[in-house]
DOVEXDO-659948 format. One line per 8 residues: their letters; for each residue x, y, z of C-alpha. Coordinates in Angstrom, 2 decimals, padded with zeros to 5 digits, always signed. Layout:
A = X/Y/Z ~ ...;
***
This chain:
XXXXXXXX = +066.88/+035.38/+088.57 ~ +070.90/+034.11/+087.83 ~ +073.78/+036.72/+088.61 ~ +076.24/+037.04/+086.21 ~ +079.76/+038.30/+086.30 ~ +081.69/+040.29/+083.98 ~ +085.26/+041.64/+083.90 ~ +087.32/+043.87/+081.59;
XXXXXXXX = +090.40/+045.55/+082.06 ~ +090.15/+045.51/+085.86 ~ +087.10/+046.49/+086.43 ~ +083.74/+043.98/+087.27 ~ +079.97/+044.05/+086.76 ~ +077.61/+041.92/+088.14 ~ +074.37/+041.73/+086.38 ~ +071.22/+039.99/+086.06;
XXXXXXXX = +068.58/+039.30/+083.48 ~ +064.85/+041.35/+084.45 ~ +063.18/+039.67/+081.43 ~ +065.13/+041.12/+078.77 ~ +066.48/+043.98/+080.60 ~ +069.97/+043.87/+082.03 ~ +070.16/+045.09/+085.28 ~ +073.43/+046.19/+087.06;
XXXXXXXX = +073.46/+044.70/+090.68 ~ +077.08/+046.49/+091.15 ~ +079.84/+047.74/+089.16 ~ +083.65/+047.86/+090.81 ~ +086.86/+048.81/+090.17 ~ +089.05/+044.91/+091.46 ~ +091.54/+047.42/+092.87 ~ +089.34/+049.79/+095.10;
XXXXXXXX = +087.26/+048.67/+098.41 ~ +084.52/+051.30/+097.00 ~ +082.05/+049.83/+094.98 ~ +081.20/+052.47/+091.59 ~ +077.82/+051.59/+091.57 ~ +075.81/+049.34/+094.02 ~ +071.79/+048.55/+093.89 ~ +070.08/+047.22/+096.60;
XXXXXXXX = +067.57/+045.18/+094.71 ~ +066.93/+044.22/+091.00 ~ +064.11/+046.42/+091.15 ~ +065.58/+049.69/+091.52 ~ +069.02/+048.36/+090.11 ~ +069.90/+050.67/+086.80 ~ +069.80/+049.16/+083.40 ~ +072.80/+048.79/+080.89;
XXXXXXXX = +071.50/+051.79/+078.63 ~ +071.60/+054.30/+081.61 ~ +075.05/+052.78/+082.89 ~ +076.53/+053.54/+079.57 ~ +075.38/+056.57/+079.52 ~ +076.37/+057.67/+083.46 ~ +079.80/+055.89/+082.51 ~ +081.00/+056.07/+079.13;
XXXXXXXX = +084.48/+055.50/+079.80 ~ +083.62/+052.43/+080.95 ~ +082.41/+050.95/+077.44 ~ +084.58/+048.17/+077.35 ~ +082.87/+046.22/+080.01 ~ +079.93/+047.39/+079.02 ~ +080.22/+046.22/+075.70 ~ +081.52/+042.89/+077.62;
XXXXXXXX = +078.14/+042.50/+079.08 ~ +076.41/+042.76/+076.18 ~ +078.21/+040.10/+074.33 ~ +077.22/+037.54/+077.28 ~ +073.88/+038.39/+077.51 ~ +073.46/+037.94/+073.64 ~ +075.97/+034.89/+073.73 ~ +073.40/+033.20/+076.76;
XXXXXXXX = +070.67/+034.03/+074.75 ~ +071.23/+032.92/+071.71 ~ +073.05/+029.60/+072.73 ~ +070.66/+026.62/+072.98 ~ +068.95/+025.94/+076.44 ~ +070.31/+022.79/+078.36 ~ +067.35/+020.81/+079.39 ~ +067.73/+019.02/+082.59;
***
């Protein structure tokens, strides 16, 4: 499973893909030493959906994530 990174207006997310579920590993704001959000596994880590919804004035970045996930996903797979 990759980890991805995200940032938007000083804030980060890093993610990663559970099939095609995006899970939130942690969410922080650059500035603070507090993390907003941390998940000790990808298995109990929240989804997008329920971050938006616990942290709507965060939509920005969570828009951001979106647009990678469907920008990965949609771009063609290297083949090594």
């Amino acid at each position: 499973m990759s980890e991805h990174r995200t940032e938007v207006d000083g804030w980060q997310a890093l993610w990663c893909l559970d099939y095609h579920c995006i899970r939130m590993m942690l969410v922080r704001n650059l500035f603070d030493s507090e993390p907003l959000m941390s998940a000790a596994s990808w298995a109990t880590a929240p989804d997008l959906v329920q971050m938006r919804e616990r942290f709507p004035e965060l939509s920005r970045l969570w828009d951001a994530v979106r647009h990678e996930y469907w920008t990965q996903s949609l771009s063609p797979q290297e083949h090594s």
